[in-house]
PDB file of N, CA, C and O in Angstrom, chain B, residues numbered from 101:
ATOM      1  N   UNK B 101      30.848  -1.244 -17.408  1.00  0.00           N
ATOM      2  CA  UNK B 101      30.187  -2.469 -17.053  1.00  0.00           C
ATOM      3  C   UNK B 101      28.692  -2.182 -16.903  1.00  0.00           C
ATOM      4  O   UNK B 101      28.439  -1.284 -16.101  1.00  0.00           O
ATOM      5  N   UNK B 102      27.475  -2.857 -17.610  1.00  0.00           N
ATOM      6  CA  UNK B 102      26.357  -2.935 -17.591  1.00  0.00           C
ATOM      7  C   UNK B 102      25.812  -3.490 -16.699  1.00  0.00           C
ATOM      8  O   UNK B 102      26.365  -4.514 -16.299  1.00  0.00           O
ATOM      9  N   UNK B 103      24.598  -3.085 -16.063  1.00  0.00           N
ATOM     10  CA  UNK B 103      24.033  -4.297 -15.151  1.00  0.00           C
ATOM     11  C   UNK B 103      22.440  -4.705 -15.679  1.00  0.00           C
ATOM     12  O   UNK B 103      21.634  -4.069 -16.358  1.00  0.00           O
ATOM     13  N   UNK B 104      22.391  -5.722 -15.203  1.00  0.00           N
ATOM     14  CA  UNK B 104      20.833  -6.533 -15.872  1.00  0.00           C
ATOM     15  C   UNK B 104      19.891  -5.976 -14.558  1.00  0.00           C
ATOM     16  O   UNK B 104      20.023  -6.285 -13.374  1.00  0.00           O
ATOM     17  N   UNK B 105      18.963  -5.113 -15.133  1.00  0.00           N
ATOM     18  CA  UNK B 105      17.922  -4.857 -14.068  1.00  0.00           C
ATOM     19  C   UNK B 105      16.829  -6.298 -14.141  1.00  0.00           C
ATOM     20  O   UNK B 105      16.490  -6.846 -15.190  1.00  0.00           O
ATOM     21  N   UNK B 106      16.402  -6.720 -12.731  1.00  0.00           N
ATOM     22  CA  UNK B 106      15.283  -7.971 -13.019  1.00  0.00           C
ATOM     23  C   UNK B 106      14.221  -7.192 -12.719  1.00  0.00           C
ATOM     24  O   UNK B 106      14.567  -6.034 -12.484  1.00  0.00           O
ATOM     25  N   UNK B 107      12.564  -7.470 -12.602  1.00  0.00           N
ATOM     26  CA  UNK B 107      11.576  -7.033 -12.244  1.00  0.00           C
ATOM     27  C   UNK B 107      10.888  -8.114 -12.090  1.00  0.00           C
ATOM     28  O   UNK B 107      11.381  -8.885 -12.913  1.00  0.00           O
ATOM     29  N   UNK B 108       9.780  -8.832 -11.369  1.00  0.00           N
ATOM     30  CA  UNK B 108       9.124  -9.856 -10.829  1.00  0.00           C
ATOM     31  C   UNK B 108       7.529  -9.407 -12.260  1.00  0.00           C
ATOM     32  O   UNK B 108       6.878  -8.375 -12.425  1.00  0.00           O
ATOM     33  N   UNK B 109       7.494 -10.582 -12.876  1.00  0.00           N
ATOM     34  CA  UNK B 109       5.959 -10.434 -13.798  1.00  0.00           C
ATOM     35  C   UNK B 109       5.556 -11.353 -13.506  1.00  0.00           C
ATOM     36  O   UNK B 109       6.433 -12.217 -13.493  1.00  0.00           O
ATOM     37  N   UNK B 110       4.118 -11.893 -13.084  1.00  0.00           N
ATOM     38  CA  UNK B 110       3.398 -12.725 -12.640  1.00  0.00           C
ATOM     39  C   UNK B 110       4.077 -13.836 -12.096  1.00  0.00           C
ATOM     40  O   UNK B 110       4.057 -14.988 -12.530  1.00  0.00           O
ATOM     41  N   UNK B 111       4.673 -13.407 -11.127  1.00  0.00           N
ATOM     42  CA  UNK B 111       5.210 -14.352  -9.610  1.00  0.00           C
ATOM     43  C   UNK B 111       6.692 -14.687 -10.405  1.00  0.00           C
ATOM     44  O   UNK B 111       7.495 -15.062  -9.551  1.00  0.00           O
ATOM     45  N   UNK B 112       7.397 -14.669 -11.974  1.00  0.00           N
ATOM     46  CA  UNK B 112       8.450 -14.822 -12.569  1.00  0.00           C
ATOM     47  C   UNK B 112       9.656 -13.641 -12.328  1.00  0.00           C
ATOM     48  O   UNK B 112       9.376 -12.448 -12.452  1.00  0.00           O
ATOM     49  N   UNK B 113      10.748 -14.008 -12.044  1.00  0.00           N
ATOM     50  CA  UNK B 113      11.444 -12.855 -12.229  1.00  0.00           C
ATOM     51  C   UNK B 113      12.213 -12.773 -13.423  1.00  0.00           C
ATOM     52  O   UNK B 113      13.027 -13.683 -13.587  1.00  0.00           O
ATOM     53  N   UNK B 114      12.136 -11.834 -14.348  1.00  0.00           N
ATOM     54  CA  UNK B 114      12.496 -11.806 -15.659  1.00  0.00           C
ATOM     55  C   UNK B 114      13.723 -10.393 -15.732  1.00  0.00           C
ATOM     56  O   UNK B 114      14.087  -9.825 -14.702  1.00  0.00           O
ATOM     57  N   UNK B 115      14.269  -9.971 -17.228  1.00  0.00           N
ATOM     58  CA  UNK B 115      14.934  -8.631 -17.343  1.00  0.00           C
ATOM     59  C   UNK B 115      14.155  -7.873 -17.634  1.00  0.00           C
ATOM     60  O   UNK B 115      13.372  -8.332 -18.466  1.00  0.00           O
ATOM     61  N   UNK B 116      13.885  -6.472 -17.233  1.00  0.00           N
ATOM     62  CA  UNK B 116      12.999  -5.723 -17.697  1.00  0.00           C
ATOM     63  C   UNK B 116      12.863  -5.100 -18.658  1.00  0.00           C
ATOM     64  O   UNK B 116      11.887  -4.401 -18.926  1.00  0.00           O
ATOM     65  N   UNK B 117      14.109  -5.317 -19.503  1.00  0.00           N
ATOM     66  CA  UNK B 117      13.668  -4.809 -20.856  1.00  0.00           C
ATOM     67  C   UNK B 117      13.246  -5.835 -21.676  1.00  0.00           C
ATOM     68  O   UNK B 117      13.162  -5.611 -22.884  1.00  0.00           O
ATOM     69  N   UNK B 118      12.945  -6.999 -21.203  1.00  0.00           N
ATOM     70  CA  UNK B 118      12.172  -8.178 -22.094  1.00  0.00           C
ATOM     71  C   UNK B 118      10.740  -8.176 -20.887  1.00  0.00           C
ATOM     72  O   UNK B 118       9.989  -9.146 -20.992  1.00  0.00           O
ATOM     73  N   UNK B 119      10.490  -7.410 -20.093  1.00  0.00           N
ATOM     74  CA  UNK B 119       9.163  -7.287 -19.165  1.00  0.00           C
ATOM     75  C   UNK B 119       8.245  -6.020 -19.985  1.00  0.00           C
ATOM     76  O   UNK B 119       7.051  -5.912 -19.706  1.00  0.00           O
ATOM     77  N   UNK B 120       8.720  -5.320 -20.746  1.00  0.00           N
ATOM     78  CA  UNK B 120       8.386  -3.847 -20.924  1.00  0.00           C
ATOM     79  C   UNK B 120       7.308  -4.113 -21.669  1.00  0.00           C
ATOM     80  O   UNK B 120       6.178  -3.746 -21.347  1.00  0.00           O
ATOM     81  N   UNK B 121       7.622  -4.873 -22.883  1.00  0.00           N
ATOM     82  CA  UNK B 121       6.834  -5.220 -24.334  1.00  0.00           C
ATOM     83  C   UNK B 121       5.502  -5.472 -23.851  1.00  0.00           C
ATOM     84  O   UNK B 121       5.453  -6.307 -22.948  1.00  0.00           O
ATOM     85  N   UNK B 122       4.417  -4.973 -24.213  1.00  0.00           N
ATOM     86  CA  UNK B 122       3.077  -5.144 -24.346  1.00  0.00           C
ATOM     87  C   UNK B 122       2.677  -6.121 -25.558  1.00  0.00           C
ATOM     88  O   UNK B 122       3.464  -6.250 -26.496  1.00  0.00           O
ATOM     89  N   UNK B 123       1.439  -6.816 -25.538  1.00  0.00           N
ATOM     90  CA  UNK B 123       0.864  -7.357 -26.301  1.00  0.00           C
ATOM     91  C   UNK B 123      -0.863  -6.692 -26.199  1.00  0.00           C
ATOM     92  O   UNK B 123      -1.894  -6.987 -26.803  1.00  0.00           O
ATOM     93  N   UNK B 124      -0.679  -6.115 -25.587  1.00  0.00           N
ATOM     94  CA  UNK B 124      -1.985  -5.230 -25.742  1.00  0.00           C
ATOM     95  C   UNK B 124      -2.404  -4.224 -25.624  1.00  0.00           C
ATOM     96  O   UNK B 124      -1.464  -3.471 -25.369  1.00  0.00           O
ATOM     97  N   UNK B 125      -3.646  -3.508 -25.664  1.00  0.00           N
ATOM     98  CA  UNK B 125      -3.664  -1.655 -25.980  1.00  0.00           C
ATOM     99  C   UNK B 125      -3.202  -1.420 -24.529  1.00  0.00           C
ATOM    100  O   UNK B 125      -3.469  -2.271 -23.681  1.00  0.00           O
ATOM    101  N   UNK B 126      -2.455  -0.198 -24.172  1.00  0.00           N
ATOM    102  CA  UNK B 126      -2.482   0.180 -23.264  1.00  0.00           C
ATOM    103  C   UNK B 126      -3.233   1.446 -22.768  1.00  0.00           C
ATOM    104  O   UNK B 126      -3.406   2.388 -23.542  1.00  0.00           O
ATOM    105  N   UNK B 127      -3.731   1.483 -21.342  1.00  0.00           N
ATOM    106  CA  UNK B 127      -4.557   2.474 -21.205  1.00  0.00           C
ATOM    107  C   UNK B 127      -4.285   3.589 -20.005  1.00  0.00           C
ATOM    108  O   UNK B 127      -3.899   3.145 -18.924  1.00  0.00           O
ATOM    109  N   UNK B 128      -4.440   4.769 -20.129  1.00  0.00           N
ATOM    110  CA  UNK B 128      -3.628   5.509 -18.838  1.00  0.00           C
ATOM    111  C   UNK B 128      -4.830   6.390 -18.380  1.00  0.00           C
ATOM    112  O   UNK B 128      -5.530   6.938 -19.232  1.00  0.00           O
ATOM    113  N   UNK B 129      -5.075   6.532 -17.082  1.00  0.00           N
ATOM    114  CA  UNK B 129      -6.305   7.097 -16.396  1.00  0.00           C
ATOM    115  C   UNK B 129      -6.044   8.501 -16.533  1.00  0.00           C
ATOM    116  O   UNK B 129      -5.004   9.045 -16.904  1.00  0.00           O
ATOM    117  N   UNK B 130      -7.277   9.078 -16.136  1.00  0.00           N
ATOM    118  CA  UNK B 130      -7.095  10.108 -16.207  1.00  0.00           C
ATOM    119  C   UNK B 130      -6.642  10.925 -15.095  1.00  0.00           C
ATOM    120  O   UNK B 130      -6.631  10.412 -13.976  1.00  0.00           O
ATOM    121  N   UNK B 131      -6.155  12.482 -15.298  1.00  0.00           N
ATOM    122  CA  UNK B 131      -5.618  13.202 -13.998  1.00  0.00           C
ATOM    123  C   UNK B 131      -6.193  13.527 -13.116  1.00  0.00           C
ATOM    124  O   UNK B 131      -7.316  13.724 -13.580  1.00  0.00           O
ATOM    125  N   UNK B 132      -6.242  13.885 -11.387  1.00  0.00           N
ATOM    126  CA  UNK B 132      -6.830  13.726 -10.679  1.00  0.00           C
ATOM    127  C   UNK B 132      -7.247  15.788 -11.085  1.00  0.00           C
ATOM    128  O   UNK B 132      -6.493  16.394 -11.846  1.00  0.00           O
ATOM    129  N   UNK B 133      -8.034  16.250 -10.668  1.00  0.00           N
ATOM    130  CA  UNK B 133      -8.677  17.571 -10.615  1.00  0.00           C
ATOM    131  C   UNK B 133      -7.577  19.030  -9.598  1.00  0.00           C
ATOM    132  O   UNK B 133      -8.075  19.817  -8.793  1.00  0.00           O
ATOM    133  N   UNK B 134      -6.459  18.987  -9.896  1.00  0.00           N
ATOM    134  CA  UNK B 134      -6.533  20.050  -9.737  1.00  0.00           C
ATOM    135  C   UNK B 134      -6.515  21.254 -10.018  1.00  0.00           C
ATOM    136  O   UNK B 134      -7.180  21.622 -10.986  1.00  0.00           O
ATOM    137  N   UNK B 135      -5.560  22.457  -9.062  1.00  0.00           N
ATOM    138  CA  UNK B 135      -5.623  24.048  -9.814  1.00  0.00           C
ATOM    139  C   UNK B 135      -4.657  24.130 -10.185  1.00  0.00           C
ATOM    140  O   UNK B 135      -3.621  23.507  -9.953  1.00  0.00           O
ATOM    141  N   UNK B 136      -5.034  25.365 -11.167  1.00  0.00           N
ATOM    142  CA  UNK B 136      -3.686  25.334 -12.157  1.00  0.00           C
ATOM    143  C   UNK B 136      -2.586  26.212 -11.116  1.00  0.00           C
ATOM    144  O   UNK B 136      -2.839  27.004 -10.208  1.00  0.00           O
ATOM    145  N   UNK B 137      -1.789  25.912 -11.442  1.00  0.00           N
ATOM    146  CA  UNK B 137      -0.443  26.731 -10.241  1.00  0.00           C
ATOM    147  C   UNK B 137      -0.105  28.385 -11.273  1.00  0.00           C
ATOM    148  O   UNK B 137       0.749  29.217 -10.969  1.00  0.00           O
ATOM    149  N   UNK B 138      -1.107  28.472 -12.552  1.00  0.00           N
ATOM    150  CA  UNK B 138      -1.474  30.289 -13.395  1.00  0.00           C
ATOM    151  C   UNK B 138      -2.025  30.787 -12.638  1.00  0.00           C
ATOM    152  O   UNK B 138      -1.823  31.664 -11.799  1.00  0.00           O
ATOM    153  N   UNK B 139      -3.161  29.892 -13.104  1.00  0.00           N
ATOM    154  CA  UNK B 139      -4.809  30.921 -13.106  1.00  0.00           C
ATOM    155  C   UNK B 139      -5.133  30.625 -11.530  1.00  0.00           C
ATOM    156  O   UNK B 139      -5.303  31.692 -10.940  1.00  0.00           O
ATOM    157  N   UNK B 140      -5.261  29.538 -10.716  1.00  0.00           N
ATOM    158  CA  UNK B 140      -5.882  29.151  -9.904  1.00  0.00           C
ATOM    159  C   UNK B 140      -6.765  28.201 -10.126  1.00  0.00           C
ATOM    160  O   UNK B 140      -7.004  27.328  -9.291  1.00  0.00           O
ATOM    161  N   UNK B 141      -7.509  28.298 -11.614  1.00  0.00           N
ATOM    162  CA  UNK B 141      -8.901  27.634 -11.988  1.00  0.00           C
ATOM    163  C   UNK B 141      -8.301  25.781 -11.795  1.00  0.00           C
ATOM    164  O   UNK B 141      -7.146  25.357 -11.765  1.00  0.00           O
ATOM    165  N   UNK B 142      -9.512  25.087 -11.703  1.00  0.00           N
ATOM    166  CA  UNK B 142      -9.446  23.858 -11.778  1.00  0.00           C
ATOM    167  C   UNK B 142      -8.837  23.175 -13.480  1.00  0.00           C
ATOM    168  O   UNK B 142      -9.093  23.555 -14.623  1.00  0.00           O
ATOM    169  N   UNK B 143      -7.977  22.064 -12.971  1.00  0.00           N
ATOM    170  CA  UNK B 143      -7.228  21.556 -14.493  1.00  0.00           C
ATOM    171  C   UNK B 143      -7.775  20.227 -14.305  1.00  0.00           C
ATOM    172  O   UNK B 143      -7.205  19.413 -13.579  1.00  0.00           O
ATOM    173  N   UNK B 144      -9.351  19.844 -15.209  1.00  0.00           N
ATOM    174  CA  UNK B 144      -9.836  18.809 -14.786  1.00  0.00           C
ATOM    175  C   UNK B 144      -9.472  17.552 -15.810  1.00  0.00           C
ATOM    176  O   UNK B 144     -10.185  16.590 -15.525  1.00  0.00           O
ATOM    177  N   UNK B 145      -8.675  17.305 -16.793  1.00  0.00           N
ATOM    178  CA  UNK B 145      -8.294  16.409 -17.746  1.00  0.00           C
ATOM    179  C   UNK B 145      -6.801  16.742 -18.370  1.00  0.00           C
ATOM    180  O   UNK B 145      -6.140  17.745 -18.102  1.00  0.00           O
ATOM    181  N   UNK B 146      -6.505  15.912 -19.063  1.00  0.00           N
ATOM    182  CA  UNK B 146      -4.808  15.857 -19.657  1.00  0.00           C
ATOM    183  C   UNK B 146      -4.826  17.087 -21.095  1.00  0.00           C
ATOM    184  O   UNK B 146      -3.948  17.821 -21.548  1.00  0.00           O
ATOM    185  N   UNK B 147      -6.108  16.879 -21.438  1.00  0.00           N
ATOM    186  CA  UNK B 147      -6.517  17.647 -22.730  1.00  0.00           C
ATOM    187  C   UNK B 147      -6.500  19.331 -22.133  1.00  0.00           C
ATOM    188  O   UNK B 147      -5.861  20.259 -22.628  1.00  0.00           O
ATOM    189  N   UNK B 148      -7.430  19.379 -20.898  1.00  0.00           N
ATOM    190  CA  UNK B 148      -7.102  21.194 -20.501  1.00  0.00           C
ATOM    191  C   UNK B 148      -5.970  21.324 -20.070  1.00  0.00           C
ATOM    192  O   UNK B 148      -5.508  22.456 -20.213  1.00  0.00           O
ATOM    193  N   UNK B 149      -5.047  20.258 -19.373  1.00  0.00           N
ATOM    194  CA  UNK B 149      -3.860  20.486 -18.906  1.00  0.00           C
ATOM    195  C   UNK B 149      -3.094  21.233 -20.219  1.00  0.00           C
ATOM    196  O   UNK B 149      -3.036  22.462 -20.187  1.00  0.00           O
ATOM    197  N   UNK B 150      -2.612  20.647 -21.166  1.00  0.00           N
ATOM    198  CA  UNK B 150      -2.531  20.746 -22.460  1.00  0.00           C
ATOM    199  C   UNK B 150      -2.726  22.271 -22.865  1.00  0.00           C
ATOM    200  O   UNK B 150      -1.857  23.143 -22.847  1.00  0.00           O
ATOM    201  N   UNK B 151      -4.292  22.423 -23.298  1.00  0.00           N
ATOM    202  CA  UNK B 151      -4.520  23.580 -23.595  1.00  0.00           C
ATOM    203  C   UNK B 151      -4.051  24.772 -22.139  1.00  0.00           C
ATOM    204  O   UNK B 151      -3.337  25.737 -22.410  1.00  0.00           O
ATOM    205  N   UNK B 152      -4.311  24.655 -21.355  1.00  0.00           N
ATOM    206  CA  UNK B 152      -3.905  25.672 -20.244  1.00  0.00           C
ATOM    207  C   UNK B 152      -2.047  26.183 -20.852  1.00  0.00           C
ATOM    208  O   UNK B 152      -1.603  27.238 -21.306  1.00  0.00           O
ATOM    209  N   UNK B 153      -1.423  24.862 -20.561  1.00  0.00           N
ATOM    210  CA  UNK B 153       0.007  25.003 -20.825  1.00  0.00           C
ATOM    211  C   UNK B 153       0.063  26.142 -22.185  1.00  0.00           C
ATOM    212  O   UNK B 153       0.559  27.260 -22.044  1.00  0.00           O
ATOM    213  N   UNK B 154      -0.428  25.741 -23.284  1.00  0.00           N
ATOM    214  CA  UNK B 154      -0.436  26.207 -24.499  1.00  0.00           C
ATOM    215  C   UNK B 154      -0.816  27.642 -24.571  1.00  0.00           C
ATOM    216  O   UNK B 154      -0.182  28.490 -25.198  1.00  0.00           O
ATOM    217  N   UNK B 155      -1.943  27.860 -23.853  1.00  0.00           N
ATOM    218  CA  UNK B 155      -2.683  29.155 -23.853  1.00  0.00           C
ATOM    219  C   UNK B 155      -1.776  30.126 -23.061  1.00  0.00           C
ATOM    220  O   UNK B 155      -1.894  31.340 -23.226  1.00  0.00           O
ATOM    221  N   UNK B 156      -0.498  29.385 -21.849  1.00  0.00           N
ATOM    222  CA  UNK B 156       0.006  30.752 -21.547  1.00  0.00           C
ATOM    223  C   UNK B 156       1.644  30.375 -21.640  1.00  0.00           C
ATOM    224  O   UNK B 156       2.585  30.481 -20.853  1.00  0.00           O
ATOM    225  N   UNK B 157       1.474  29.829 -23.155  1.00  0.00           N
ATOM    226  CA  UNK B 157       2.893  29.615 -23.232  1.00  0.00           C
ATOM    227  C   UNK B 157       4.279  28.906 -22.364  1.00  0.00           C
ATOM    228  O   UNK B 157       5.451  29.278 -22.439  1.00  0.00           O
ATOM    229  N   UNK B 158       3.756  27.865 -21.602  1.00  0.00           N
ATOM    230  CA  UNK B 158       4.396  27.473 -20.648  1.00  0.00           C
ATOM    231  C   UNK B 158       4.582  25.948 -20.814  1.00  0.00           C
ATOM    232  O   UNK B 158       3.625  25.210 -21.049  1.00  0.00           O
ATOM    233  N   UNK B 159       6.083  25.424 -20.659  1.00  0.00           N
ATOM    234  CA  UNK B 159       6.331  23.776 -20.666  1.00  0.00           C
ATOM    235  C   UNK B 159       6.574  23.038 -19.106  1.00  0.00           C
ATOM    236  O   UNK B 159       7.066  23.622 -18.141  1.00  0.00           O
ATOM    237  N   UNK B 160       6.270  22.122 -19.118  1.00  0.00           N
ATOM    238  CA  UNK B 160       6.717  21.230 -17.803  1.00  0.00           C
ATOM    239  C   UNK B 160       8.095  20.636 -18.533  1.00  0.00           C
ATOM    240  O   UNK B 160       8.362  20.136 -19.627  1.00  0.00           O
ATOM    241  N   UNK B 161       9.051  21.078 -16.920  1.00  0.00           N
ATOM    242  CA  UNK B 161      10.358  20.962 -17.124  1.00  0.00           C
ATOM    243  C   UNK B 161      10.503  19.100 -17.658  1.00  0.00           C
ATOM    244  O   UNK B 161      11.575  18.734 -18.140  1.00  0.00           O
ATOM    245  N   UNK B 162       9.475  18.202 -17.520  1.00  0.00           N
ATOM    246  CA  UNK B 162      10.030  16.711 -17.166  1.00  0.00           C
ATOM    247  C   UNK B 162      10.013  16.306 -19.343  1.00  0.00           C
ATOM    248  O   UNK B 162      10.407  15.303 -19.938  1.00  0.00           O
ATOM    249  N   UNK B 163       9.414  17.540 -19.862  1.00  0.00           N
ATOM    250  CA  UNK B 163       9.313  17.828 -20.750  1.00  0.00           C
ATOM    251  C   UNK B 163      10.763  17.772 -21.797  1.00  0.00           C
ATOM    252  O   UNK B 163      10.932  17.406 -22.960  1.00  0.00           O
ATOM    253  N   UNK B 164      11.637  18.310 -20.776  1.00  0.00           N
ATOM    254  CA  UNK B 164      12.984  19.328 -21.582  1.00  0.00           C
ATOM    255  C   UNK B 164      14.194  18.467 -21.288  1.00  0.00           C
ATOM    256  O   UNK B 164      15.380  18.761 -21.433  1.00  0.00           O
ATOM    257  N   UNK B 165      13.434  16.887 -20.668  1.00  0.00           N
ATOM    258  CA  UNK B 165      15.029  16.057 -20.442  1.00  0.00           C
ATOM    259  C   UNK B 165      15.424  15.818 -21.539  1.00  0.00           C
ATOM    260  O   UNK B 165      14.819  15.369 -22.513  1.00  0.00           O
ATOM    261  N   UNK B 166      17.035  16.279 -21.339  1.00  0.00           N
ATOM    262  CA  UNK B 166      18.085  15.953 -22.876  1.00  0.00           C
ATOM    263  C   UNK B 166      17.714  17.117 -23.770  1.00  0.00           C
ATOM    264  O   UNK B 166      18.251  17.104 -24.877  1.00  0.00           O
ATOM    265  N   UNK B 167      16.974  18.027 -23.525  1.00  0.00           N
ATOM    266  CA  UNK B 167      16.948  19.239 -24.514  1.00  0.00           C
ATOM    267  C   UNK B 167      18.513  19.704 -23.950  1.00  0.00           C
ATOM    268  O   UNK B 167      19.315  19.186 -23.174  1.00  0.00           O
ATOM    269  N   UNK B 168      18.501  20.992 -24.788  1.00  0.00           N
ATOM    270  CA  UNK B 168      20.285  21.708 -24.738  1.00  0.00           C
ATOM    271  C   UNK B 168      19.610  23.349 -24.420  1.00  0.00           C
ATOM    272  O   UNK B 168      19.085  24.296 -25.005  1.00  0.00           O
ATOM    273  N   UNK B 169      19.942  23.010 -23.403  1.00  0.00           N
ATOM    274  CA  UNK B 169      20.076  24.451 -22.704  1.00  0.00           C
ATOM    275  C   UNK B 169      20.456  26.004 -23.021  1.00  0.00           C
ATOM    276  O   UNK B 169      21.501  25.951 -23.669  1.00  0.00           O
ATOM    277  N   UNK B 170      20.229  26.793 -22.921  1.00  0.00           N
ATOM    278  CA  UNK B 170      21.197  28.159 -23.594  1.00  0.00           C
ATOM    279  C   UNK B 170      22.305  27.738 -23.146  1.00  0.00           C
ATOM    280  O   UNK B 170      23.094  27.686 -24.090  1.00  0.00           O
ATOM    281  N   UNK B 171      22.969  27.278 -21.812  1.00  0.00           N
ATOM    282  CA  UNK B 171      24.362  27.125 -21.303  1.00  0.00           C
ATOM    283  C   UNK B 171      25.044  26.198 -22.149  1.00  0.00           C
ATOM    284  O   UNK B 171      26.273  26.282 -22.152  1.00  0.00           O
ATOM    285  N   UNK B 172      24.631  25.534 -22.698  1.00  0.00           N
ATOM    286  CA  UNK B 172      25.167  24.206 -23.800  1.00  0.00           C
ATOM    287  C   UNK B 172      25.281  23.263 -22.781  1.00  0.00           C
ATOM    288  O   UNK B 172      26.251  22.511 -22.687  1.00  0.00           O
ATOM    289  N   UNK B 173      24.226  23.268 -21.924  1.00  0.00           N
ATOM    290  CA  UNK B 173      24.362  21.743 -20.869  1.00  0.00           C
ATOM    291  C   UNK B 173      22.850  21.139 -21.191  1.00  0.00           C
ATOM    292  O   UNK B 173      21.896  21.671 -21.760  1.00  0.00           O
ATOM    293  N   UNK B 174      22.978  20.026 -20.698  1.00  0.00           N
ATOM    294  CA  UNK B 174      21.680  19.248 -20.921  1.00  0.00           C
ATOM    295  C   UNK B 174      20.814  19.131 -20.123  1.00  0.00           C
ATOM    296  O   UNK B 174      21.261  18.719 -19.053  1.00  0.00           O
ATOM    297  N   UNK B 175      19.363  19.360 -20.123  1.00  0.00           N
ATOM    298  CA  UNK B 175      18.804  19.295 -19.218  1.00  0.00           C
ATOM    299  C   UNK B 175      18.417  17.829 -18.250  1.00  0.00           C
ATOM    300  O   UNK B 175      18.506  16.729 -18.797  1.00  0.00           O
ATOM    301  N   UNK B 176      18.075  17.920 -17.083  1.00  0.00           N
ATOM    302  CA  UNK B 176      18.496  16.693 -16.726  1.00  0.00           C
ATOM    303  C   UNK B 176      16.900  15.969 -15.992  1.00  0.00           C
ATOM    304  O   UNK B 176      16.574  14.919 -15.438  1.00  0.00           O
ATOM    305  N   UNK B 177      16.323  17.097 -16.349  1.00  0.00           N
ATOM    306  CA  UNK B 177      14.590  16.555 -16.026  1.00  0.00           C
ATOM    307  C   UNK B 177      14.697  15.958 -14.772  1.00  0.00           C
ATOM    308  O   UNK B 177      13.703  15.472 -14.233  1.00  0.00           O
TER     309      UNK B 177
END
């Protein structure tokens, strides 16, 4: 049995998978400044976040939801 999630859009309460759809660009701020939990150094944008990750070979787990595990289980992020 399914259930209908509602969500409230401009004072309307609608389903949220007919709330989701954009009609326009969307825009996402940037990250707040901190240290990297490697180096220590400051991770001041999404772009060094990025390169930091890359440079020491390392993924964020929220990354690996539904990847397949060595155990043959799924990850569950």
């Amino acid at each position: 049995m399914s259930r209908t999630t509602f969500v409230i859009r401009d004072g309307q309460l609608v389903e949220k998978s007919k709330a989701l759809h954009s009609v326009g660009p969307f825009f996402m701020r940037d990250i707040e400044t901190y240290a990297s939990p490697i180096t220590g150094k400051p991770i001041t944008s999404r772009s060094h976040r990025r390169e930091e990750m890359r440079r020491h070979n390392v993924v964020d787990p929220r990354d690996l939801k539904g990847e397949l595990l060595a155990n043959g289980k799924r990850h569950r992020g």
